[in-house]
N, CA and C of each residue as an Amber inpcrd file, in Angstrom:
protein
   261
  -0.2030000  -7.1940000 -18.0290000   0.9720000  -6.5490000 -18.5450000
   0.7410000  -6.2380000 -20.0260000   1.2500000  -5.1160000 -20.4440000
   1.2310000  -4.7480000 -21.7400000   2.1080000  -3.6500000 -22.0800000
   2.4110000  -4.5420000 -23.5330000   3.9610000  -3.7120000 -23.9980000
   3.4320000  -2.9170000 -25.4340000   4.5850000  -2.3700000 -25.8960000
   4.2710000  -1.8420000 -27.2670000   5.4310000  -1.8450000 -28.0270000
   5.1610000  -1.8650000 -29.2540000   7.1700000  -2.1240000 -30.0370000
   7.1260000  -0.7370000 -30.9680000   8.2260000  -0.2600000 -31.1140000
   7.9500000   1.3960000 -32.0490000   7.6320000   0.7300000 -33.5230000
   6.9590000   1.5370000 -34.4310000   6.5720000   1.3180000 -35.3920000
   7.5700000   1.1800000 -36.3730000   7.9730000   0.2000000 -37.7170000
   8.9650000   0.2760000 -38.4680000   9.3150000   1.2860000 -39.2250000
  10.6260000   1.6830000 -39.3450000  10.7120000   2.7500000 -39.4620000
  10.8560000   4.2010000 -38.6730000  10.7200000   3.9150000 -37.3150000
  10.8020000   4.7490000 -36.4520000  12.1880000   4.5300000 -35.5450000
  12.4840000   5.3820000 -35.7860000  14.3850000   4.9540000 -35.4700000
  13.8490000   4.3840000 -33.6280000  14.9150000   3.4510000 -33.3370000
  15.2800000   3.4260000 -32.2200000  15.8680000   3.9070000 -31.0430000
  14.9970000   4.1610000 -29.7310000  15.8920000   4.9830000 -29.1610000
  16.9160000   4.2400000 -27.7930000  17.3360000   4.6260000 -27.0180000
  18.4220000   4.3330000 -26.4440000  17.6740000   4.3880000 -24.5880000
  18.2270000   3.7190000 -23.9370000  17.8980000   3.5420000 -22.5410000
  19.6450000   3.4060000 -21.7690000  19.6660000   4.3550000 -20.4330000
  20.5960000   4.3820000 -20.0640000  20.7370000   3.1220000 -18.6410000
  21.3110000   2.1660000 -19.0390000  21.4980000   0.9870000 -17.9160000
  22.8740000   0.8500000 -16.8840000  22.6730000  -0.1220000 -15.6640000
  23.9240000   0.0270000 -15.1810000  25.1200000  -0.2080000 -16.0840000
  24.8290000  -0.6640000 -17.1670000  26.3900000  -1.4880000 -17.7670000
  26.4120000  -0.6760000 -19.0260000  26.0410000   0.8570000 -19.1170000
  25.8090000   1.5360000 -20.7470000  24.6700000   1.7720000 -20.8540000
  25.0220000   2.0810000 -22.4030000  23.4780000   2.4450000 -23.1570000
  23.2720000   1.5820000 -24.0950000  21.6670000   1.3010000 -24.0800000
  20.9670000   0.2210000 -24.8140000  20.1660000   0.4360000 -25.8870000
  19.8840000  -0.3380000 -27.1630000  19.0860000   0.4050000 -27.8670000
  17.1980000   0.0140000 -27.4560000  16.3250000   0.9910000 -27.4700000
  15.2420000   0.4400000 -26.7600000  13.9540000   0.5000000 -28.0060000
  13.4020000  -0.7100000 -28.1780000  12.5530000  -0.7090000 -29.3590000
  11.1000000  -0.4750000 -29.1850000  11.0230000  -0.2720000 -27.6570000
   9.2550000  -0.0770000 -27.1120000   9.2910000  -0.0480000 -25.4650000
   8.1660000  -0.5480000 -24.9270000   7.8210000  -0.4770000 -23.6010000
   7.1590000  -1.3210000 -23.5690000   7.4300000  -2.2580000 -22.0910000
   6.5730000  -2.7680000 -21.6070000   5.6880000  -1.7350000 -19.9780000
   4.5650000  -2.1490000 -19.8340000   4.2950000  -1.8130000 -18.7950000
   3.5570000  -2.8900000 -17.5250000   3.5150000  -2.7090000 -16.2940000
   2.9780000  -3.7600000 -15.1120000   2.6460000  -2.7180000 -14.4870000
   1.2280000  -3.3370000 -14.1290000   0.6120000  -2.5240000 -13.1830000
   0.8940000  -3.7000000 -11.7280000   1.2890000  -2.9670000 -10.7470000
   1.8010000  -3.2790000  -9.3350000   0.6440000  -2.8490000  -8.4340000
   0.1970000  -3.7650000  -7.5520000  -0.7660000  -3.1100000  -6.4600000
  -0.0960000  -3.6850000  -5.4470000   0.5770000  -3.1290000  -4.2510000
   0.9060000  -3.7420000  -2.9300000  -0.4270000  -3.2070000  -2.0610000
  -0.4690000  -3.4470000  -0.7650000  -1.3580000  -3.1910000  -0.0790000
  -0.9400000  -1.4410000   0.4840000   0.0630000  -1.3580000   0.6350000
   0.0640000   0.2860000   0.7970000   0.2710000   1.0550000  -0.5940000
   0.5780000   0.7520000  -1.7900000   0.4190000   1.7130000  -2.8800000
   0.1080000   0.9540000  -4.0570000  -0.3120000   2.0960000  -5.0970000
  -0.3430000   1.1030000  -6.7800000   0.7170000   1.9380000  -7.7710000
   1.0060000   1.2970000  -8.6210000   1.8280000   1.8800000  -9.5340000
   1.9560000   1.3560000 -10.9600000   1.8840000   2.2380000 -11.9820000
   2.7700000   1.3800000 -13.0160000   4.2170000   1.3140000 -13.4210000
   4.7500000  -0.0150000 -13.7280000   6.0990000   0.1230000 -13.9480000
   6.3760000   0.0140000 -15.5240000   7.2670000   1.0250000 -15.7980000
   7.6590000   0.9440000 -17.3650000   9.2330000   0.5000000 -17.5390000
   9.0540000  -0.4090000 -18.0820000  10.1650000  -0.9670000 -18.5980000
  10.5270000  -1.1510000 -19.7340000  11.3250000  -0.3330000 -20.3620000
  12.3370000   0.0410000 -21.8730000  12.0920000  -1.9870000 -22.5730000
  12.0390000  -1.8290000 -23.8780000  12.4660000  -3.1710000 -24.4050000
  13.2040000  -2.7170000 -25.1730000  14.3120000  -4.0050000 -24.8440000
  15.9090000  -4.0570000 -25.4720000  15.6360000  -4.1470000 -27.3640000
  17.1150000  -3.4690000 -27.9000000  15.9410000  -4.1090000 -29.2400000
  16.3140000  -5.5760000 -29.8840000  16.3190000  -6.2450000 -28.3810000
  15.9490000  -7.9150000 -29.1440000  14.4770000  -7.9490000 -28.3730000
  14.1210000  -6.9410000 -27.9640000  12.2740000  -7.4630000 -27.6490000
  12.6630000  -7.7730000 -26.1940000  13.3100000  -7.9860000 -26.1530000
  13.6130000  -8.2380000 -23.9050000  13.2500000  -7.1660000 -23.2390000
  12.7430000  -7.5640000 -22.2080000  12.4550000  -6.2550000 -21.3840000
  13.7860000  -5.9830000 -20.4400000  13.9360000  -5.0420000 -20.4610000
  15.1680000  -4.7310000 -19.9120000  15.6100000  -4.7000000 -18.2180000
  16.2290000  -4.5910000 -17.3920000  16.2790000  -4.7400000 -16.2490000
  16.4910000  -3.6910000 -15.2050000  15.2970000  -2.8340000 -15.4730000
  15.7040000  -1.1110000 -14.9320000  13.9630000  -0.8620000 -15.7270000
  13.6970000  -0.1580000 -14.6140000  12.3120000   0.4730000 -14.6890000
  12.3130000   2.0900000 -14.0380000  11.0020000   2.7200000 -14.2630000
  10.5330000   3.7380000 -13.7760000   9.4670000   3.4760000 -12.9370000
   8.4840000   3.8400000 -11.6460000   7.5080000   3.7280000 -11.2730000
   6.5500000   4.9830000 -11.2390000   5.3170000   4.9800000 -12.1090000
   4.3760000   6.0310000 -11.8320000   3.2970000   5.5260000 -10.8540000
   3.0440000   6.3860000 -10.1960000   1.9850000   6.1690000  -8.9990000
   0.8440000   5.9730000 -10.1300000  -0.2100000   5.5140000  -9.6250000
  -1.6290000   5.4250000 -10.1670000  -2.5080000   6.6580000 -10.5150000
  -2.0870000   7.4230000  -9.2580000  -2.4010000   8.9780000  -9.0520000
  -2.1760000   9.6690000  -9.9760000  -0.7620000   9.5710000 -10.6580000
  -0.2060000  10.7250000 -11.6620000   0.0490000  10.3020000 -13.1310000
  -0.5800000   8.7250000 -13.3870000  -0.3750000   8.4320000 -14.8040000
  -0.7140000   9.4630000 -15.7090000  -2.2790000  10.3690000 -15.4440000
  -2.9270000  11.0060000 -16.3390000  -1.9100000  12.4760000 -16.2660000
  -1.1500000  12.6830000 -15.4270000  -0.2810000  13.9900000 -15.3740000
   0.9970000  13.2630000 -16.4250000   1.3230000  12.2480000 -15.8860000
   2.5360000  12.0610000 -16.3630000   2.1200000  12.0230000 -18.2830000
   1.2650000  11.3960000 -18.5210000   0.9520000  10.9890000 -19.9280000
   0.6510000  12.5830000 -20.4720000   0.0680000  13.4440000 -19.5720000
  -0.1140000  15.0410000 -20.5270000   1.3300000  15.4590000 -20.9490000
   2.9860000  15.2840000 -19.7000000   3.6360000  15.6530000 -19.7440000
   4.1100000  15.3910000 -21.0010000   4.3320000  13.5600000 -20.8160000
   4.8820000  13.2460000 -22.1010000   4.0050000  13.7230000 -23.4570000
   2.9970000  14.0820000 -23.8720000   2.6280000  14.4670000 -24.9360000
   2.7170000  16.2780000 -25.0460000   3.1140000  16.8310000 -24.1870000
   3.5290000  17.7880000 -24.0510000   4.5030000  18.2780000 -24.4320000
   5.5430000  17.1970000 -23.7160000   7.1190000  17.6210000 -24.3510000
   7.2050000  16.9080000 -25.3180000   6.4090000  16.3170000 -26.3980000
   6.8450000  15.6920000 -27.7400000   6.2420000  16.7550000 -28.5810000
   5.6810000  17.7770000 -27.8140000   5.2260000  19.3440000 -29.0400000
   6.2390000  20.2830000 -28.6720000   7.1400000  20.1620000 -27.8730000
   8.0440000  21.0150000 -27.5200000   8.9660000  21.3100000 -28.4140000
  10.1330000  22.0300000 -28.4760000  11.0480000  22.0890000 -29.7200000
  12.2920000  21.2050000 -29.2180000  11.9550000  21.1440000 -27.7030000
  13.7690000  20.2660000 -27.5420000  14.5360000  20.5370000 -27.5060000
  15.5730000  20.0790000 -27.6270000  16.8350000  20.8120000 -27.2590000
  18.4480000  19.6790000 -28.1530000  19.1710000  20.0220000 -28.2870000
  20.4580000  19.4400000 -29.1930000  21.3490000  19.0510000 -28.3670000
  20.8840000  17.8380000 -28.4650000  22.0010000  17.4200000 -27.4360000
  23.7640000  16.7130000 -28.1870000  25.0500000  17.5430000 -28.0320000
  26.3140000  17.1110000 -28.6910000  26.3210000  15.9290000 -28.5900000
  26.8520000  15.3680000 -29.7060000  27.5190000  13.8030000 -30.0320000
  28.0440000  13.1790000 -28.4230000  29.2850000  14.0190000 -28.3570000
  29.9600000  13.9410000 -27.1110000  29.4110000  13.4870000 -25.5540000
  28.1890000  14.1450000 -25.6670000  27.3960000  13.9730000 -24.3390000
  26.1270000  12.6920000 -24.5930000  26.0730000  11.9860000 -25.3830000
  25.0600000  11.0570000 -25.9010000  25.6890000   9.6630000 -25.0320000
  25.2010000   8.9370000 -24.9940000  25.5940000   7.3220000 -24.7230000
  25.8030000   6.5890000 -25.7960000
């Protein structure tokens, strides 16, 4: 397992949970192998450093797609999202 914490100074961002929104200070990740699939699971850390209780699963297959995406859409311009519609 291996996590990462955002660098100081790098604002915190937010994770949407059953009970609200959380502030999230990094990621942990677990790599999962069952006998019919593998995956990694990413899990938001709370910002007391907890890993939070709500994940994503990437197949093994598509980490290297998923990781172009995300560095993809962090060159993107984005989009504005209203106060109103935020958590």
């Amino acid at each position: 397992m291996l996590a990462m914490s955002f660098k100081k100074g790098v604002s915190i961002s937010r994770f949407l949970g059953r009970n609200g929104c959380f502030s999230c200070s990094g990621f942990v990740f677990e790599k999962v192998d069952l006998s019919y699939r593998s995956f990694i699971r990413v899990y938001p850390k709370t910002g007391k450093g907890f890993r939070a209780r709500c994940f994503i699963e990437v197949p093994i297959e598509e980490v290297k797609k998923f990781s172009r995406n995300l560095l993809k859409e962090s060159k993107s311009e984005g989009f504005y999202e209203h106060k109103s519609a935020s958590c």
